[in-house]
N, C-alpha and C positions, 0 to 999 in steps of 0.2 A: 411311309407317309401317304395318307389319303390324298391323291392328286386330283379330286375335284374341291378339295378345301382350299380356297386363297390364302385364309389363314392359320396359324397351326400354331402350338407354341411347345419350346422345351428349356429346360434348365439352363443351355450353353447354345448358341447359335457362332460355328465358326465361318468366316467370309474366308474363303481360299485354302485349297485342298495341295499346297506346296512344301516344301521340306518343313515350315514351323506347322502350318494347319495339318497335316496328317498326323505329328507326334500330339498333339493339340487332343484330335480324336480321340486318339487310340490312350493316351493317359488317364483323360477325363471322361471316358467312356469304361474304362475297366475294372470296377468296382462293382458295376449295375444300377449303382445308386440316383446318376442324371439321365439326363433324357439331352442327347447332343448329336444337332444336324451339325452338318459338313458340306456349306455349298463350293462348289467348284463350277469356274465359267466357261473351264473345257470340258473336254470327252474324255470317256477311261480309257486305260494308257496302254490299248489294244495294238498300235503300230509294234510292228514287228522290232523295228529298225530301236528303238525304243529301246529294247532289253539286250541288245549287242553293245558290247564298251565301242568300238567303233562306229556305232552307229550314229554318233552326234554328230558326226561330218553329215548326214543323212537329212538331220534334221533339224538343220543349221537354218535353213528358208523355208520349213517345211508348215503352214499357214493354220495346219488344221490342229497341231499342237503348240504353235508359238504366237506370241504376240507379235513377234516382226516390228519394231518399235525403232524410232530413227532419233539421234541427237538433234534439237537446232545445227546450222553451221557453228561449227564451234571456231573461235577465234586465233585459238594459238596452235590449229591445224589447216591451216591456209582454208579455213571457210568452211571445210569438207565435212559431212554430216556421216556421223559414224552408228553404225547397224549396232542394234541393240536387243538381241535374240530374249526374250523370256519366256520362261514355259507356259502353257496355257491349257493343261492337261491335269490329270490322276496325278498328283508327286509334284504337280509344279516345274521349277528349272530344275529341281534333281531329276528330273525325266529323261531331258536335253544338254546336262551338262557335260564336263571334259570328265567327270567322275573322282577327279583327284581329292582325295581325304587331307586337309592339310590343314591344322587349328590355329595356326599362327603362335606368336611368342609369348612366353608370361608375361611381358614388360608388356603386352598390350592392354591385359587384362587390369594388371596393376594400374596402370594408365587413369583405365576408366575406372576406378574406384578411387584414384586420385583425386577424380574431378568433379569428386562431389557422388561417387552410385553406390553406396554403402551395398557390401554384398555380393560385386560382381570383380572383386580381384581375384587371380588365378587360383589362388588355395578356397576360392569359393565355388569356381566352375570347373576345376578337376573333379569332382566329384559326378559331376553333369555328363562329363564328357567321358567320362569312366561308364557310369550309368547306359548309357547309350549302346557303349561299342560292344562288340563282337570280335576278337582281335583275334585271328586268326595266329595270331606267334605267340598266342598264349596271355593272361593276365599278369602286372607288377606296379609298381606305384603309380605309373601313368596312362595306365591302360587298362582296360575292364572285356572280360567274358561273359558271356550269358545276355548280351543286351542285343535288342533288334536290331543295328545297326553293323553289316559284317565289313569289317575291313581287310583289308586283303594285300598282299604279295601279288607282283604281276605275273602274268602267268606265261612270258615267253621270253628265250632268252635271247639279247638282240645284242651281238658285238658291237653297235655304234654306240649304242645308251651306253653299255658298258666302259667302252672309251671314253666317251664322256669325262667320267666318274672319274678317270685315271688322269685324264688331262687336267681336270681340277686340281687334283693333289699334284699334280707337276707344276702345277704356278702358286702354290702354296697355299690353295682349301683344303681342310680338313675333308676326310672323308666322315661320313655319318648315316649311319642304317637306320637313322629313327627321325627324323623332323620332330615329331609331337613328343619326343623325349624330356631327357635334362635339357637339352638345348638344340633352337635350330640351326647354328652356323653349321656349314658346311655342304659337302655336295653328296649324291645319294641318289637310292632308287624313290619316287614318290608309290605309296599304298593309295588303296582306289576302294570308291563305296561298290565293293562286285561280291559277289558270293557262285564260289564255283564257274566262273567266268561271264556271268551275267550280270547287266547291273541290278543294283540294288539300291533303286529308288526311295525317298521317303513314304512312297505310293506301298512298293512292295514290302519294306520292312517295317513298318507301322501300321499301315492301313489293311494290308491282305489280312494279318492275324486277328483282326478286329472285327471283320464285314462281317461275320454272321451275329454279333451280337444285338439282342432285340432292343436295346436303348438308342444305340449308335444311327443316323437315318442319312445317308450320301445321295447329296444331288448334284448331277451334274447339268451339262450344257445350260447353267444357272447363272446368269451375270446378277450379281449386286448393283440396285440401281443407287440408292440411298440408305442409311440408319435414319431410322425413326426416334425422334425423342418428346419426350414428356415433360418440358421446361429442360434444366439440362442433365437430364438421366433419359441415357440410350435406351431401347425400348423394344425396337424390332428391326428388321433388316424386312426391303422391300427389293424382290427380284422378277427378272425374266426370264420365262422358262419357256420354251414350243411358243411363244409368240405372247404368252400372255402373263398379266402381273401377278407374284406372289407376295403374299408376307407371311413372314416366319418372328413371331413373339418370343424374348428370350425371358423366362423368369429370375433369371440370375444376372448373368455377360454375356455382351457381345465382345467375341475376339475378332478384331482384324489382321490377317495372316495372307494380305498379297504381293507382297514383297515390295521392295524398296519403291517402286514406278506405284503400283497401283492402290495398295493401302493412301498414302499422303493425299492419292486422287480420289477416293472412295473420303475422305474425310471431308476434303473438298468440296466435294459435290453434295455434301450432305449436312454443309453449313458449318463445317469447325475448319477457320484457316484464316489467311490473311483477310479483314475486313474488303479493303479495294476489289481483291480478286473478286472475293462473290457479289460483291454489289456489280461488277461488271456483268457478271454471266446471269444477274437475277435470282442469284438465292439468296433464302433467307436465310441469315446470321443468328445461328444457335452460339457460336462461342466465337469471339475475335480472337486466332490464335494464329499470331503472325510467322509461328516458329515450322509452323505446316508446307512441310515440303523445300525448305530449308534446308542447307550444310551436305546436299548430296554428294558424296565422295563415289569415284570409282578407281579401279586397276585398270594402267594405261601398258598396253604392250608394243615395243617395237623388236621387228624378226630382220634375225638375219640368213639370209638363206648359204647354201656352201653344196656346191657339186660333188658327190661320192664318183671315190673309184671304180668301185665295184658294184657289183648289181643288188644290193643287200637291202633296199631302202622300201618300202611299203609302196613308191611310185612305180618301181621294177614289178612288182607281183602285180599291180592294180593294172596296169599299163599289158599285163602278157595273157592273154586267156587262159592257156593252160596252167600258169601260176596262180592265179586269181581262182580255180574251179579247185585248185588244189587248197588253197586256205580255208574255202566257203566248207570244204567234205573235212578240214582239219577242226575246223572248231566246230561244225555239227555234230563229227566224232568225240570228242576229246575237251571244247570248247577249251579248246589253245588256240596260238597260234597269234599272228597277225592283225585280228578279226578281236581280238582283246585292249590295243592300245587304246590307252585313256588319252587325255590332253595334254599329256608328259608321261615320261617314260621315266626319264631319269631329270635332275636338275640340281641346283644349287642354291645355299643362300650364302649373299657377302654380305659385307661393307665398301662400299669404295670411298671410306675415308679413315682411317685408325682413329678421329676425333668421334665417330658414333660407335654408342655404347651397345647395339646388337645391328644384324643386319636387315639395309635398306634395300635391297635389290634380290627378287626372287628369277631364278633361269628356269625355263622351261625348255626340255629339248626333246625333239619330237624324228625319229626318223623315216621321216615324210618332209613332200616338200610343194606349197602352193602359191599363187598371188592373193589368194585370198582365203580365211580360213572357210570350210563351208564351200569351195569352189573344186574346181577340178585340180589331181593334181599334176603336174610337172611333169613334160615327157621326159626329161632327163631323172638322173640319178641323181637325188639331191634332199639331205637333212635340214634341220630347221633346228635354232635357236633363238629361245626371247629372252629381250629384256624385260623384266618388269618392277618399277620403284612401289615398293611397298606402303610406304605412309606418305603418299602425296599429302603435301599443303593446300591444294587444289580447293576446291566447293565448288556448287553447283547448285541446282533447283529447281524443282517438280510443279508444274505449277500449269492447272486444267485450260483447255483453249475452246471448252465448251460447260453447257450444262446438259450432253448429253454422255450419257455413261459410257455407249460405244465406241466413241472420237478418244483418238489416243492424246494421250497427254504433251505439254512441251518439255521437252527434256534438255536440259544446259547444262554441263557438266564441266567445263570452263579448262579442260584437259592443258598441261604446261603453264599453268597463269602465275607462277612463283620462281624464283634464280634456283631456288632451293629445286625444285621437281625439275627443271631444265639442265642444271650440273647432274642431278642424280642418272641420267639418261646419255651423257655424254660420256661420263665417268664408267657408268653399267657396261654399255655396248664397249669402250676401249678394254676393259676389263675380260670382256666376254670374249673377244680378238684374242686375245693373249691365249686363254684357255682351246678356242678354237686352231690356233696354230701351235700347239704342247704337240709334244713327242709320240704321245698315246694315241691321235689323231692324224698322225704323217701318213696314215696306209691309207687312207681314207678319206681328207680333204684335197681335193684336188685345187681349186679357188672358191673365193668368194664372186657367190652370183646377183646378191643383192645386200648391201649397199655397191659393193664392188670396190680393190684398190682405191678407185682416182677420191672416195670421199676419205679424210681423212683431220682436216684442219676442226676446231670445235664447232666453226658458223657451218660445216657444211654438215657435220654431225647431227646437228639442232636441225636442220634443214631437213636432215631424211627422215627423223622423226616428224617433225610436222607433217610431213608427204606422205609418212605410211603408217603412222601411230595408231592403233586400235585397243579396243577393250580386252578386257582378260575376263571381260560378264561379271563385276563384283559389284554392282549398286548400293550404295549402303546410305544410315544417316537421316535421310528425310523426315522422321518420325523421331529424330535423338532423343534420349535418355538423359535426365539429369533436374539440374534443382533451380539453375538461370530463369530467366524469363522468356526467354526462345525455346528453352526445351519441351517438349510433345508429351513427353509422358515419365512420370517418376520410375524410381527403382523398383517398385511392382509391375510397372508397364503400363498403369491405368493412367489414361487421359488426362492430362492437368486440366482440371475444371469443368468433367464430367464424371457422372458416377454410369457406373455399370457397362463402362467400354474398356478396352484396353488394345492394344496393339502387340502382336508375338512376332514378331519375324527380323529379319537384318537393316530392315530401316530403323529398327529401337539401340544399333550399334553408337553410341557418343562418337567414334569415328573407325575407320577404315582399318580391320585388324592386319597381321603381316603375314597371312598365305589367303587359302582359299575361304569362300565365303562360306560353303554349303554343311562344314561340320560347326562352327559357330553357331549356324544356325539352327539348326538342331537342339546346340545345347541351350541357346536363349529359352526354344520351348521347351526340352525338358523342366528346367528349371521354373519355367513360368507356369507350368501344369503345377507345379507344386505348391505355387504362389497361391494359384487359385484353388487349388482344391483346400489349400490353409484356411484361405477369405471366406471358405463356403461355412466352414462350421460354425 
C-alpha cells in the first residue's frame, strides 16, 4: 500500500488482526481473486516472550502488546475493579493467551441454533472446527489434519497435573483424554494451540503463510477511528497511522474483528448503537441499535491455592537460579520442559448438581502458585486450582465514555448478579476440596493456603469469591447473533440494518460457550470466510 495515499480501496477491508481477523485474511485472501487489507492497532508480534507457552505470565501488564483494560467496580465483588488483559498486537489475544484449545460442548452450539441462528448448531461447526485444526494425535470424526491451526499434547511431564487427574477419578470423575471429543465431562490433560513447543498464534498460523501474497496488504500500529457510511451502507474505515489520518474504501465488506471490548466500541463511535449514548458523546446516529454492546458475558475464576511437599512446583525452579538457568537451556534445547506450561496443565469438567444435563464448572490446575495471575510467584511450594462456572447467567455492557477512539471503553460485566452463578461457585470450590484432599494428592498437599481451613460455611464461601474472583479473559456477546430485536447482527454476521458491514469475532457468540474462547473463535471465522466469499459471487 502506497503510504502517501490517504486513500486507497480494496475488495475486503478487515478492522483487527486477532484470532477472527487473521483467519479473515488469510481465507479471503487465498484465491488471488480480492484485494484485502488487514489493519491491526498493535505492532508485529516481534516480543520474544510472545512465542514461549509460558510466556503469558510475561505479558500479562505488558502495554506495548495489551490493551490493559479495567472493569467499572463491579458490584457483587465488593466494588473491586478487575484487570482485563486484551491483546493488541499481530494475533490479537491469541498472542497473550493461556493457550488452552478447548471448544466447549455440543449442547452449546445446539443452544445457539435453538435460539433462532439457523446454521450454527454443532453438526454445522464441526466441520469448521475440523477445518482449522492440525491435531497432532492424528484425524477422526471430531478432529481434522492438514489445517493451520496445530493442536498439541503438552510437552512435559509433571507428577502434580498428573495427580490431579487421579484424584478426580478417586471422587468419582471420569477420567477423559479428549475434551473436544464425544464428550466433555470429565477430568484430563487440556491440548494447547503450540506447534513443537512454541505458540501458535492466529498471527502465526494463518497470517505467516499468507504475508507474501501480492493481494493480502497488513497494517499495523493502525487504530480504527470510525466506518464511513453512505446512507446506511458501510463504505470505508478511517484510521491513524505515524500520527496522521487514513481511509481505506472497501468495494465489497467491511469486517469488524476486535474482539468482544472493541468491535461494539468501534460501532459505537461510528454511529450504530444505543440512540442516548451517542447523542451524549455527539455523534451522529447512522443506525439506532440499542442491542450494541449489550448481553456481555465473561468467565469468572476463583483460585485455590495449596502448599506442595516437595520442591516439584514451577515456584521451586523460578525462585532457584540454577533451576531456572536449567529450564531456560532445556527448552532452547529440546523446547521442553517447564518453560511450555499453558494456562492449565491438566483440569476437569463436572456438574455440581445431577439436575444438569452437562457440565457447569470447568478446573483449571496449574502447578504454580501466585496472589495474582500475571504477578510474581510464591516463595513457597505451592500449586493452584480454579474454579470456573461455565454458563454464567450473568450480563454485562460495553458502552464508550468518549468519542475519542483512544480512551478505553466502560466495561460492566455484572460478575455473581444471579443465585444461579453464586451456588455454582460455592458448590465448584466444595467439589474442588474434595478432589484436592483424594488419595492421589496425599504426597503432595500439605494445606490449604488460600482460602484456608477457617472458611468453610456457604456465606463465608460467597465471601472469598467476591474478595478474589477474577476473569478466566473470555468476553463474549456484545455484538449477539440472532433474529430479536436487540440482536447485532444475523446468521451471516452482517449488521442488522446495514449493508456491507459485518462483524467476525466472539462478540457475535448468542452467549458464553463451556470452555475456552479462542478455538470458537476461530471457527466463527472460518465459517464466516465462507459466508462471505458465498455473498461475493
Amino acid at each position: 500500500m502506497n503510504k502517501n495515499n490517504q486513500a486507497s480501496e480494496f475488495d475486503y477491508v478487515i478492522v483487527g488482526a486477532g484470532s477472527a481477523g487473521c483467519v479473515l485474511a488469510n481465507r479471503l485472501s487465498a484465491d488471488g481473486k480480492h484485494s484485502v487489507l488487514l489493519l491491526e492497532a498493535g505492532p508485529k508480534d516481534t516480543n520474544l516472550w510472545i512465542h514461549v507457552p509460558v510466556g503469558y505470565g510475561k505479558l500479562f501488564k505488558e502495554k506495548s502488546v495489551n490493551w490493559m483494560y479495567q472493569t467499572e467496580p463491579e458490584p457483587g465483588l465488593n466494588g473491586r475493579q478487575v484487570f482485563q488483559p486484551r491483546g493488541k498486537v499481530l494475533g490479537g489475544s491469541s498472542s497473550i493467551n493461556g493457550l488452552l484449545y478447548v471448544r466447549g460442548q455440543h449442547e452449546d452450539y445446539d443452544r445457539w441454533r435453538q435460539r433462532g441462528n439457523a446454521g450454527w448448531g454443532y453438526d454445522d461447526v464441526l466441520p469448521y472446527f475440523r477445518k482449522a485444526e492440525n491435531q497432532q494425535r492424528g484425524g477422526d470424526k471430531y478432529h481434522g489434519t492438514g489445517g493451520p491451526l496445530p493442536v498439541s499434547d503438552w510437552r512435559h511431564r509433571d507428577p502434580l497435573s498428573e495427580a490431579f487427574v487421579l484424584a478426580a477419578a478417586e471422587t468419582g470423575i471420569p477420567t477423559n483424554p479428549d475434551f473436544n471429543g464425544a464428550t466433555q465431562e470429565g477430568a484430563g490433560f487440556f491440548q494447547t494451540t503450540t506447534r513443537r513447543g512454541r505458540r501458535a498464534s492466529s498471527a502465526f498460523s494463518y497470517l505467516r503463510p499468507a504475508k507474501g501474497r501480492s493481494n493480502l496488504h497488513i497494517e499495523t500500529s493502525a487504530l480504527a477511528q470510525r466506518i464511513l457510511f453512505e446512507g446506511r451502507r458501510a463504505r470505508a474505515v478511517e484510521y491513524k497511522q505515524d500520527g496522521r489520518l487514513r481511509t481505506a474504501r472497501a468495494r465489497k465488506e467491511i469486517l469488524v474483528s476486535s474482539g468482544a471490548y472493541n468491535s461494539p466500541q468501534l460501532l459505537q463511535l461510528s454511529g450504530v448503537g444505543p440512540a442516548d449514548l451517542l447523542k451524549q458523546h455527539g455523534i451522529e446516529i447512522v443506525l439506532d441499535a440499542p442491542g450494541v454492546g449489550n448481553d456481555l458475558q465473561d468467565h469468572m475464576q476463583v483460585r485455590i491455592v495449596t502448599r506442595c511437599a516437595q520442591k516439584i512446583t514451577l515456584n521451586d525452579i523460578v525462585n532457584n537460579p540454577v533451576r531456572r538457568v536449567m529450564a531456560g537451556i532445556q527448552y532452547a534445547a529440546l523446547r521442553k520442559g517447564p518453560l511450555t506450561i499453558a494456562a492449565g496443565t491438566s483440569g476437569a469438567f463436572f456438574k455440581t448438581s445431577p439436575r444438569l444435563a452437562s457440565p457447569d464448572i470447568q478446573i483449571h490446575f496449574l502447578p504454580f502458585s501466585t496472589d495474582k495471575m500475571g504477578e510474581k510467584l510464591h516463595s513457597l511450594s505451592g500449586f493452584t486450582a480454579s474454579v470456573c462456572q461455565l454458563r454464567p447467567e450473568s450480563r454485562g455492557s460495553l458502552r464508550i465514555k468518549s468519542a475519542d477512539p483512544a480512551q478505553p471503553p466502560e466495561i460492566r460485566i455484572n460478575y455473581l448478579a444471579t443465585e444461579t452463578d453464586r451456588r455454582a461457585f460455592i458448590d465448584g470450590v466444595r467439589i474442588l476440596r474434595r478432589i484436592l484432599a483424594a488419595p492421589a494428592l496425599k504426597a503432595y498437599a500439605v494445606a490449604e493456603v488460600d482460602p484456608g481451613p477457617k472458611v468453610q460455611s456457604d456465606d463465608e464461601l460467597l465471601d472469598f469469591c467476591r474478595r478474589t474472583g477474577s476473569t478466566v479473559y473470555h468476553p463474549t456477546s456484545t455484538c449477539r447473533m440472532g433474529s430479536d430485536p436487540l440482536a447485532v447482527v444475523d446468521q451471516r454476521l452482517r449488521v442488522r440494518g446495514i449493508e456491507g458491514l459485518r462483524v467476525v469475532d466472539a462478540s457475535v457468540m448468542p452467549d458464553l460457550m463451556s470452555g475456552n474462547t479462542n478455538a470458537p473463535t476461530i471457527m466463527i471465522a472460518e465459517k464466516a470466510s465462507d459466508m462471505i466469499l458465498e455473498d461475493a459471487r
